[in-house]
C-alpha positions as CSV (number, residue, x, y, z in Angstrom):
1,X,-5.3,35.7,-15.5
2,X,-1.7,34.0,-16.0
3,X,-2.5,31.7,-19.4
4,X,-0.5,29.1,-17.8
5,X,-2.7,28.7,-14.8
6,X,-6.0,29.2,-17.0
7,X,-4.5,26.3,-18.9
8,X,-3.4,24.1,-15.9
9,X,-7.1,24.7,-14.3
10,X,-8.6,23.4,-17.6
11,X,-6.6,20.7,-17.9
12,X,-7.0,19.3,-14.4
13,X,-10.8,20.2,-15.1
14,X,-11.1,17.9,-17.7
15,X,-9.2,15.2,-15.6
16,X,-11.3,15.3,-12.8
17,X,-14.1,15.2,-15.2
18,X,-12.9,11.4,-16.1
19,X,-11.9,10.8,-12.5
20,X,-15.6,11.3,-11.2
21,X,-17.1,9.5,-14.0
22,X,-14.2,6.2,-12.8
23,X,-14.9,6.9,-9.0
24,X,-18.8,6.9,-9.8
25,X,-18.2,3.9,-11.4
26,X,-16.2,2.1,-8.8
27,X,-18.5,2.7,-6.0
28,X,-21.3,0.9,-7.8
29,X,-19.3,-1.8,-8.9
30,X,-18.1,-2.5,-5.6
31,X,-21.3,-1.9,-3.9
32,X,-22.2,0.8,-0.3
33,X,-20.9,-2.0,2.2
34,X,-17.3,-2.3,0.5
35,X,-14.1,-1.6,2.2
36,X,-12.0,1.3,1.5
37,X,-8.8,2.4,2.8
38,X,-10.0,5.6,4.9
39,X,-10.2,4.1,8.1
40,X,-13.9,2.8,9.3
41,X,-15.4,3.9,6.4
42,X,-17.5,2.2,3.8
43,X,-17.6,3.1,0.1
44,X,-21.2,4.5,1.2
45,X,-19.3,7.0,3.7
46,X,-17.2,7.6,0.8
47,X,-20.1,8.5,-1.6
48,X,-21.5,10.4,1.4
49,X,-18.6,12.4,2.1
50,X,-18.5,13.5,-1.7
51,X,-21.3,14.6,-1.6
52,X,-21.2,16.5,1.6
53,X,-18.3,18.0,0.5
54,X,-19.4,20.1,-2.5
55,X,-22.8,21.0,-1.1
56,X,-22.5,21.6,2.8
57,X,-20.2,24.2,3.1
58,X,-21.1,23.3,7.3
59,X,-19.9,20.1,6.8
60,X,-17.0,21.5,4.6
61,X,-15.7,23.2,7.6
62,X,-14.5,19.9,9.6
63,X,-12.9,18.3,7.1
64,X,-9.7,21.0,8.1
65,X,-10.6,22.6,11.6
66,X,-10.8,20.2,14.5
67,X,-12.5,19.5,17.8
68,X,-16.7,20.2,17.1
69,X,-16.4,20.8,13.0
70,X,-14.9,17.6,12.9
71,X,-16.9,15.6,15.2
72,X,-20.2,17.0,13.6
73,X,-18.5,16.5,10.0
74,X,-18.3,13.1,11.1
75,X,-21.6,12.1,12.5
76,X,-23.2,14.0,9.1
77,X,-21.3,11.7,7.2
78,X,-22.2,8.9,9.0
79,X,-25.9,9.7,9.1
80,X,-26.2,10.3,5.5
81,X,-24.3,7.2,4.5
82,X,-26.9,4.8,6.7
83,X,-29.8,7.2,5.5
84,X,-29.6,7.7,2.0
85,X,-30.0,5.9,-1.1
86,X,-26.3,4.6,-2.2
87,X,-27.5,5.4,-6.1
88,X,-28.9,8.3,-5.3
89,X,-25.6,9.7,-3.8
90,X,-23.3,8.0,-6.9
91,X,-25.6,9.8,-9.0
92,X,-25.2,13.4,-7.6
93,X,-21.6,12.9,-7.8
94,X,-21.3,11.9,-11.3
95,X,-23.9,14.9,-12.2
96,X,-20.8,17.4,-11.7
97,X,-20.2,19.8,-9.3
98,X,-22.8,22.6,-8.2
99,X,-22.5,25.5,-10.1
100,X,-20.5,27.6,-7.7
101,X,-18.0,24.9,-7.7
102,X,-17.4,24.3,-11.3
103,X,-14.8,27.3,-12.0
104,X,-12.1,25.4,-9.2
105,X,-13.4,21.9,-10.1
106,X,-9.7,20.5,-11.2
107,X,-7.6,22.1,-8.5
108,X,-10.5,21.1,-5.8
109,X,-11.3,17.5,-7.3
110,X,-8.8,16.5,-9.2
111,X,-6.3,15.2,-6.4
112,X,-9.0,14.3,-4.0
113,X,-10.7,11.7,-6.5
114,X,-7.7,10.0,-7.4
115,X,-7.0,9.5,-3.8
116,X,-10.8,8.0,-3.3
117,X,-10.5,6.1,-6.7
118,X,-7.4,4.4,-4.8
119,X,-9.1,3.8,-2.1
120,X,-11.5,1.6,-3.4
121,X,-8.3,-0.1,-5.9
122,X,-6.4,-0.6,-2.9
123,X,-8.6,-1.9,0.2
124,X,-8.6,-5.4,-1.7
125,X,-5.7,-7.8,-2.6
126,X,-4.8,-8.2,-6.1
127,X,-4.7,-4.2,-7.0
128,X,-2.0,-2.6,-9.9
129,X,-0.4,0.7,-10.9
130,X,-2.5,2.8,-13.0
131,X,-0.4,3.6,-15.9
132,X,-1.7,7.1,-17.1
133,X,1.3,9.6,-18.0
134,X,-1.0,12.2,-19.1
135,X,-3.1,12.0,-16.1
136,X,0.3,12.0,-13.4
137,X,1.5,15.2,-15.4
138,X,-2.4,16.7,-14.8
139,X,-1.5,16.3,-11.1
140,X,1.7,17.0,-10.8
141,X,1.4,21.3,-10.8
142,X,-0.9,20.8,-7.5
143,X,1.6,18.4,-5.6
144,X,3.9,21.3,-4.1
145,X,1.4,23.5,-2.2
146,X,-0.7,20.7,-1.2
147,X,2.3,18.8,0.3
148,X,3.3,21.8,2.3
149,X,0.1,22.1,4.1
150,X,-0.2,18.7,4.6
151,X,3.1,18.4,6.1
152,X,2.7,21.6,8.1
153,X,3.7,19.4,11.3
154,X,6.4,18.2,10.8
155,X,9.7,18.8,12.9
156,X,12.5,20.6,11.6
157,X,12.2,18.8,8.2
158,X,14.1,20.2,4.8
159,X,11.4,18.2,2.4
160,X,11.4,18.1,-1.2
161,X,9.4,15.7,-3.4
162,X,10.7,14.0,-6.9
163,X,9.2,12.6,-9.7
164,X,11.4,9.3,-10.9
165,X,14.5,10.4,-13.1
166,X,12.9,14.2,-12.7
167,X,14.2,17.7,-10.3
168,X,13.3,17.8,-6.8
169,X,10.9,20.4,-5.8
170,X,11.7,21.9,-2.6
171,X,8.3,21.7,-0.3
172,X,10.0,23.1,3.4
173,X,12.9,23.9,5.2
174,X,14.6,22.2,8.3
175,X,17.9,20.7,8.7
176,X,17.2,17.4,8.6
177,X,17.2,16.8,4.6
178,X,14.9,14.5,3.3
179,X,13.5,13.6,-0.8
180,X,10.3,11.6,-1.3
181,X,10.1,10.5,-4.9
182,X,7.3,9.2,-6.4
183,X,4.8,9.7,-9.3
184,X,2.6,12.6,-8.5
185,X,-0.3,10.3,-7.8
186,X,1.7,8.1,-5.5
187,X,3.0,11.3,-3.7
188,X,-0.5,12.4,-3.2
189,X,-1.7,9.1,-1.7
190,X,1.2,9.2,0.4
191,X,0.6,13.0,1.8
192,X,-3.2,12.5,1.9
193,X,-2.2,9.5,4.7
194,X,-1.9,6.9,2.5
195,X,1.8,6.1,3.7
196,X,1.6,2.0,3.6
197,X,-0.2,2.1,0.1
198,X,1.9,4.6,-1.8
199,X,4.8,3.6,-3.8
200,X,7.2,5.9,-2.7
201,X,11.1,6.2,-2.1
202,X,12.4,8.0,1.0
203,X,15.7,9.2,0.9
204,X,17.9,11.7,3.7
205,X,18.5,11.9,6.6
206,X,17.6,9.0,9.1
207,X,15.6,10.7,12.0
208,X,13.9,13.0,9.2
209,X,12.7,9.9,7.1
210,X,11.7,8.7,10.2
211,X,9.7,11.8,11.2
212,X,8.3,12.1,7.3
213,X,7.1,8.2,7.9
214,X,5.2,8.9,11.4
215,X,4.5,12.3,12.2
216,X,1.0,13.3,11.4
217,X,0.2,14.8,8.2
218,X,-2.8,15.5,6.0
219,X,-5.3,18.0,6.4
């Protein structure tokens, strides 16, 4: 294995590590009924989902194929959350992943619980930045291949993301040039959906800003 990428998976393992343990927290400081910025759900969908997600690899399925995997990824969710203990679910999340999991636990987790951790942060008024350089360089090597598929819809777009005062990295091609700078945690809530809570900058091409701000993306 590339040393690089044995060291990037480490890293990012040991992140995601402390972003569980935070997330874990968060839920049960907020409570199972509190609001969270993923549309109709609860922070006990969230801890739910979490825990769906690294166990059921049926309910896995319909978090990226449509139509029936997403409609009974959905009601799982949502029977779990009304159904099971909200400290029993926290607590199987901050246990760690199953073993099967644990090899890919930074490139699987590491993203996806800072997006969640957000979620909670940002569903009520008063929120701030994290400021955590060591943690936005951890997630910065995933942003580029996650970015591409989650903008796999977009029209005729020539994307490239930025860190502030750093080198674009070119994501697609299209004609319609367009940059989205960010920190990598901003750019992630913005590609996971997050588009009115991320602090981004959008800069290109008119119609392809407008197409980056509206068209569908995510998973």
């Amino acid at each position: 294995m590339d040393t690089r990428l044995l060291s990037t998976t480490t890293v990012s393992a040991e992140h995601a590590q402390a972003e569980r343990g935070l997330l874990c927290d968060l839920m049960l400081e907020a409570g199972p009924d509190a609001p969270t910025l993923c549309e109709g759900w609860t922070t006990a969908h969230l801890a739910a989902h979490l825990c769906l997600r690294e166990r059921r690899l049926d309910v896995g399925l319909g978090l990226v194929l449509p139509g029936p995997f997403a409609h009974y990824t959905a009601w799982t969710t949502d029977r779990v959350a009304q159904r099971a203990p909200f400290e029993r679910l926290v607590s199987r999340i901050r246990s760690g992943p199953p073993t099967l999991v644990r090899p890919i636990d930074g490139p699987m987790n590491l993203l996806e619980f800072f997006v969640h951790i957000e979620d909670i942060r940002r569903a009520v008024e008063g929120w701030s930045l994290r400021e955590n350089e060591v943690l936005q360089d951890a997630l910065w090597p995933f942003q580029r291949s996650r970015t591409k598929m989650q903008t796999r819809r977009l029209d005729d777009v020539d994307l490239s993301i930025a860190r502030p005062g750093g080198p674009s990295v070119h994501v697609r091609s299209g004609s319609r040039q367009v940059t989205v700078t960010g920190e990598p945690g901003e750019l992630a809530l913005y590609f996971f959906g997050r588009r009115d809570h991320a602090v981004v900058d959008l800069d290109g091409d008119p119609e392809g800003i407008r197409e980056v701000s509206t068209a569908p993306i995510g998973f």
